[in-house]
C-alpha positions in Angstrom: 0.0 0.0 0.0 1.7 3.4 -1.3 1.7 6.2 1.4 -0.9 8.1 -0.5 -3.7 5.1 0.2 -2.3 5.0 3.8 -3.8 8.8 4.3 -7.3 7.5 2.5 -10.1 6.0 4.4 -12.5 3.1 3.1 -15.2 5.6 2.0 -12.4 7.4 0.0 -11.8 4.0 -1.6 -15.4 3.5 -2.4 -15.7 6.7 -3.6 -13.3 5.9 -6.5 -15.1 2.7 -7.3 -18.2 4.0 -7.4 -17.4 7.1 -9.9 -14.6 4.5 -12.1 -17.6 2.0 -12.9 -19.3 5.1 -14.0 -16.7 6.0 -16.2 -17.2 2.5 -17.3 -20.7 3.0 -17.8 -20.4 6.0 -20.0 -17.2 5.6 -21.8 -18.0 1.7 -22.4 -14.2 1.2 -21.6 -13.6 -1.9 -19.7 -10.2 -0.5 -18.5 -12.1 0.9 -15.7 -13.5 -2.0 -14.4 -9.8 -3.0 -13.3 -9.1 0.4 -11.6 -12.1 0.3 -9.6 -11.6 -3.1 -8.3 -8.0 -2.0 -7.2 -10.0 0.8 -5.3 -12.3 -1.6 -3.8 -9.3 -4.0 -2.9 -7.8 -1.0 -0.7 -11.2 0.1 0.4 -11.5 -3.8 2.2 -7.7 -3.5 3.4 -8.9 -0.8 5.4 -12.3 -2.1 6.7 -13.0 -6.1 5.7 -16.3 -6.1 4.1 -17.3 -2.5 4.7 -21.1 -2.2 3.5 -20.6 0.8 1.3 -17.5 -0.8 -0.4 -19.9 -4.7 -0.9 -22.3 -2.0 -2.7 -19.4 -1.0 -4.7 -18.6 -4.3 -5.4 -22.1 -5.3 -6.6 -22.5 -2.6 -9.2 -19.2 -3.3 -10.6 -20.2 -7.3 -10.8 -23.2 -5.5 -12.9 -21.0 -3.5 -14.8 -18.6 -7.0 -15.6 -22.5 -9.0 -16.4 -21.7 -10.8 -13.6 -25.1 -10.7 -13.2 -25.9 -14.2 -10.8 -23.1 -12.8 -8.9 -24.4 -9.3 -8.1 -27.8 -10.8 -7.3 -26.8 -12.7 -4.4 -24.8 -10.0 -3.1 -27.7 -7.6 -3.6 -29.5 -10.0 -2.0 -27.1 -10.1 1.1 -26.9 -6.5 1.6 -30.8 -6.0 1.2 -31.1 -8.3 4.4 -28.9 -6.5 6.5 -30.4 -2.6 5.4 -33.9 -3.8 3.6 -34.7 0.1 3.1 -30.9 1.0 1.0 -32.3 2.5 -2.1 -29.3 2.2 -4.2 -29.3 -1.9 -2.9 -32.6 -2.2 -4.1 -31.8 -0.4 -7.4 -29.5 -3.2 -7.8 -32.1 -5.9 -7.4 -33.5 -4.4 -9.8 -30.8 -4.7 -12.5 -29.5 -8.0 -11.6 -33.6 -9.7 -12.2 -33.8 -7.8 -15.2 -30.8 -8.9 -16.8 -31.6 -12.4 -15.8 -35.4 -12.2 -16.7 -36.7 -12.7 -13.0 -39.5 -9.6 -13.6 -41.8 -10.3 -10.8 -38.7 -9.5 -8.2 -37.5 -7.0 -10.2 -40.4 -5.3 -10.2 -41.1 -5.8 -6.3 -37.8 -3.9 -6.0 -38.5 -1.2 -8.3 -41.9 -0.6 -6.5 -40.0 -0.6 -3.1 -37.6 1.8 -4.2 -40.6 4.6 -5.1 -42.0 3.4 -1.7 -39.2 4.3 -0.1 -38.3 7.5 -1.9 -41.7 8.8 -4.0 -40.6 10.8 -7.2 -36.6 9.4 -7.1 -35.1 8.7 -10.2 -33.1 6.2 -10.1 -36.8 4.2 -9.2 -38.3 6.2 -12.0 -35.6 4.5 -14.7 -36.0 1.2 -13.4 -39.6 0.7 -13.3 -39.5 3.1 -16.6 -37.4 0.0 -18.2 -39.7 -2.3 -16.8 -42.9 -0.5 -18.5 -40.7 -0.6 -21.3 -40.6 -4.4 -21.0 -44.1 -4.6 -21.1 -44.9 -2.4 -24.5 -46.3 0.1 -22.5 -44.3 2.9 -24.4 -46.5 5.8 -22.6 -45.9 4.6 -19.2 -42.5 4.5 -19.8 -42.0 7.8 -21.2 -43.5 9.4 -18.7 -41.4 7.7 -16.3 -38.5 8.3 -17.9 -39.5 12.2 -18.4 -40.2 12.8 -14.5 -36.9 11.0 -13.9 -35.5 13.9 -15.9 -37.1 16.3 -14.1 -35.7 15.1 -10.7 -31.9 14.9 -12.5 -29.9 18.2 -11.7 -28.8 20.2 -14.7 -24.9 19.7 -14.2 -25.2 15.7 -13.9 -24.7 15.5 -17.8 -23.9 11.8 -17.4 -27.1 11.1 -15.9 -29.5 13.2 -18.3 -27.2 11.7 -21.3 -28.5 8.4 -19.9 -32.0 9.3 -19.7 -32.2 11.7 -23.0 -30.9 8.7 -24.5 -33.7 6.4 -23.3 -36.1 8.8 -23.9 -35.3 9.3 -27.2 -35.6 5.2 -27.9 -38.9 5.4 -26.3 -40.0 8.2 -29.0 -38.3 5.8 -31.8 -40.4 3.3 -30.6 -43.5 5.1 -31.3 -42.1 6.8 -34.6 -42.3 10.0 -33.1 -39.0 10.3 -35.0 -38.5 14.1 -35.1 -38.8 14.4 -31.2 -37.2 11.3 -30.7 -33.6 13.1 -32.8 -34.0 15.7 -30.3 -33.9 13.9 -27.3 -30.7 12.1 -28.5 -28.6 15.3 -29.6 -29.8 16.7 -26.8 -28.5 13.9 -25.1 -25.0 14.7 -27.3 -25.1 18.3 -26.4 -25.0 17.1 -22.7 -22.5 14.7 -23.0 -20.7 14.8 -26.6 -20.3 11.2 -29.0 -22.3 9.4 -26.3 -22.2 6.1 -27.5 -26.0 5.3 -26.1 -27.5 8.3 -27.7 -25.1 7.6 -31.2 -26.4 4.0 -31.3 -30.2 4.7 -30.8 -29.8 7.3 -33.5 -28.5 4.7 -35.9 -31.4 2.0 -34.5 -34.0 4.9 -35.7 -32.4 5.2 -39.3 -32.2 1.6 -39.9 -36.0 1.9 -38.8 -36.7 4.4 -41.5 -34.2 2.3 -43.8 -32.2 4.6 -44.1 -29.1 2.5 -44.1 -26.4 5.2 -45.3 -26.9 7.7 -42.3 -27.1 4.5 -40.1 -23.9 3.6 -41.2 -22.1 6.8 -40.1 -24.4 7.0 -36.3 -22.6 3.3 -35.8 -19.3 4.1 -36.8 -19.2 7.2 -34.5 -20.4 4.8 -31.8 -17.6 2.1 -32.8 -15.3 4.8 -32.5 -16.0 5.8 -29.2 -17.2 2.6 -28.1 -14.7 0.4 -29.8 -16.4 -3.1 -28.6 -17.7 -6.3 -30.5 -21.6 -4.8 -29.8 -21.3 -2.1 -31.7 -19.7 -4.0 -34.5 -22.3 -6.3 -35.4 -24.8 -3.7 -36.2 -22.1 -1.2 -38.2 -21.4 -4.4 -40.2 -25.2 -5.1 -40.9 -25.8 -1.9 -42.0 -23.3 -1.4 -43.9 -24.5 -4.6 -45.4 -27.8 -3.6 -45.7 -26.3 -0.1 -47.6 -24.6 -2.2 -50.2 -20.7 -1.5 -49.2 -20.7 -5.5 -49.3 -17.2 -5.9 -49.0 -16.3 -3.5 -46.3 -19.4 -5.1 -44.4 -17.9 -8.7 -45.0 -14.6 -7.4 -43.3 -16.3 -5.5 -40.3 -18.4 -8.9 -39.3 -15.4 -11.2 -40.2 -13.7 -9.2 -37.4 -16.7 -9.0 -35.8 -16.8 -12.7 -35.6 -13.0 -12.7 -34.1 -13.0 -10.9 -31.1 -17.2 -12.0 -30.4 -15.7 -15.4 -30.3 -12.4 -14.6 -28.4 -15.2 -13.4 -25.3 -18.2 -15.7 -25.8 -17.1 -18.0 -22.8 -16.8 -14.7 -20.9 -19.5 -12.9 -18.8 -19.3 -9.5 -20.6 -19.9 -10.8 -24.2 -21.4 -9.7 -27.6 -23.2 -13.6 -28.4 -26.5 -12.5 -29.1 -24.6 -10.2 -31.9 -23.1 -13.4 -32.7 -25.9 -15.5 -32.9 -27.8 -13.1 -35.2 -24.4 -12.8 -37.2 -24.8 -16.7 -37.6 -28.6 -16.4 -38.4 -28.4 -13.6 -40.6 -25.1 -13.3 -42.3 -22.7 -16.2 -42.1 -25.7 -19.2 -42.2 -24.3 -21.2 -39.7 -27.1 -22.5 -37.8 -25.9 -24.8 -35.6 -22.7 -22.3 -34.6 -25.9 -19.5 -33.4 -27.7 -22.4 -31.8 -24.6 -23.3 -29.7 -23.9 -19.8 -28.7 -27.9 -19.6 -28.1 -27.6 -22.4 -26.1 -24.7 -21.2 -23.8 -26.4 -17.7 -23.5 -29.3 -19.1 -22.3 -28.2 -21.1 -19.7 -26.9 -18.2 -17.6 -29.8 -16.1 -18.2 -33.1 -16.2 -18.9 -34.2 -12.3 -19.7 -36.5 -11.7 -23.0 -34.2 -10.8 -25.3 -31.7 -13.6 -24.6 -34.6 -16.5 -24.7 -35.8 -14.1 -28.7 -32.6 -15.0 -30.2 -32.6 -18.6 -28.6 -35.8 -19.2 -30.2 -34.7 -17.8 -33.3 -31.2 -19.8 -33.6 -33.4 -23.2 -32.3 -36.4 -22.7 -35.3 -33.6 -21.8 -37.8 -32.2 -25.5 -37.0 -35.8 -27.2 -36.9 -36.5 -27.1 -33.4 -39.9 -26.0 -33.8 -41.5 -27.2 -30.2 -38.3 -26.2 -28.8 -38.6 -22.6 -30.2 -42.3 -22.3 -29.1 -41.4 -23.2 -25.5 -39.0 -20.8 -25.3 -41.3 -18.0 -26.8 -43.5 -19.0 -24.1 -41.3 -18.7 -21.6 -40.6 -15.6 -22.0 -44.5 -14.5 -22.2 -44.7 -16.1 -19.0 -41.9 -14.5 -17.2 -43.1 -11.0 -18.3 -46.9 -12.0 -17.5 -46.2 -13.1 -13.9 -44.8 -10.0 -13.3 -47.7 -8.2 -13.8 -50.2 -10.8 -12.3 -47.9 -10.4 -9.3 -47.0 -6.8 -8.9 -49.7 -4.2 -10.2 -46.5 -1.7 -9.9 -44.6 1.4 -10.4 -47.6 3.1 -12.2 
């Protein structure tokens, strides 16, 4: 421990954590990641399991997709201080990503019990309206969540322009939904979120050349297998055929070099499979390996896909049903965050 961390206490520590996975968050550089768990390593030298530094610790495991990981120790921390906000906020990621809805939602709703009118509750149960197709309900969620943000957190209102501006995609309210996003840009410049929902809305109004260049501003930034899948497919979809064929060759590369990792791109890469390459059984494989560690909707869509492109018909169906049923017991079970 260099003299400097000697002077630091664990809160300091935690501190660094806590704004490095941000970084993380908005920069989609993994390199951050590492630093923060060096800060959390110190934070624990100083004070073994300190609570703020374990809350640390679960929002980086989020950040890594370690998401099984971050729910049990959500789950851990929630028993020992059941009214923590930011805990339960975590509950609610961790279900989401691994398509538990019902609990996700019981935390979202606690959170606005807790706190009426707080934003990070509004996002969450914003994303789980989302979930549901109820684009309204979402937007206004995600609107009041703006409301409550303060003018100088540009990270945070990037985050939440940038979802607001999907929502409006979503509902083809295209011209409103372009200012959202560059006013998500304005607050926080080549954001990759708001550069990739802008090139989601062109491909939706097939406008495949301005897609193109929205994508490779977001590859730039954001220099990760994810956003290479789409930049190839729409440059494929554009007709530049052969620098398309070199993006997703790549593309295929480093996917593959990750797949056995937690922080992957393999539902790129089964849809790559599906959609470009004609490899079946290679998407079904990565389908299959996807699925087994999680179980959220759009996870079990591109399993069903990948298993009815290789004749698995009843397989497919089940899966498709599945993920009905995880969304619908959800709302038989929690009438919440309206």
């Amino acid at each position: 421990m260099t003299f400097l961390a000697l002077l630091f206490f664990a809160q300091d520590f935690n501190a660094q954590a806590i704004e490095l996975v941000r970084q993380a968050r908005d920069t989609a550089d993994t390199a951050y990641h590492a630093k923060a768990e060096e800060a959390l390593r110190l934070s624990f030298a100083k004070e073994p399991d300190n609570f703020e530094g374990l809350k640390a610790k679960t929002w980086l495991l989020l950040g890594r997709h370690q998401f099984a990981e971050a729910l049990e120790l959500a789950k851990k921390l929630n028993h020992q201080a059941p009214d923590d906000l930011q805990v339960n906020g975590f509950l609610v990621d961790a279900n989401v990503e691994l398509g538990n809805y019902a609990a996700a939602e019981k935390a979202a709703q606690w959170m606005l019990d807790l706190r009426p009118g707080n934003a990070p509750g509004l996002t969450r149960a914003a994303y789980l309206r989302e979930l549901y197709g109820d684009i309204d309900g979402a937007l206004l969620l995600m609107q009041q969540a703006l409301n409550r943000t303060r003018a100088d957190d540009r990270s945070d209102r990037a985050w939440i322009l940038s979802h607001i501006g999907k929502l409006l995609g979503k509902k083809q309210q295209y011209a409103n939904a372009d200012a959202a996003l560059h006013a998500a840009l304005t607050a926080y410049p080549e954001y990759h979120y708001a550069l990739t929902n802008l090139a989601e809305i062109r491909m939706e109004q097939k406008n495949y050349t301005a897609a193109v260049e929205f994508y490779r501003r977001a590859y730039r930034v954001a220099p990760n297998p994810e956003n290479m899948y789409p930049l190839g497919d729409a440059l494929s979809r554009a007709g530049n055929r052969d620098e398309a064929k070199k993006v997703l060759t790549n593309f295929e590369k480093a996917a593959l070099a990750e797949s056995m990792g937690d922080d992957n791109a393999n539902r790129e890469l089964v849809l790559y499979y599906l959609n470009h390459a004609n490899k079946p059984r290679e998407a079904l494989r990565i389908a299959q390996r996807e699925a087994s560690r999680r179980r959220d909707v759009h996870t079990l869509e591109v399993y069903s896909m990948a298993l009815r492109k290789n004749g698995k018909e009843n397989e497919a169906n089940r899966a498709v049903a599945e993920s009905k049923q995880r969304l619908t017991a959800s709302l038989l079970t929690n009438n919440a965050a309206r």
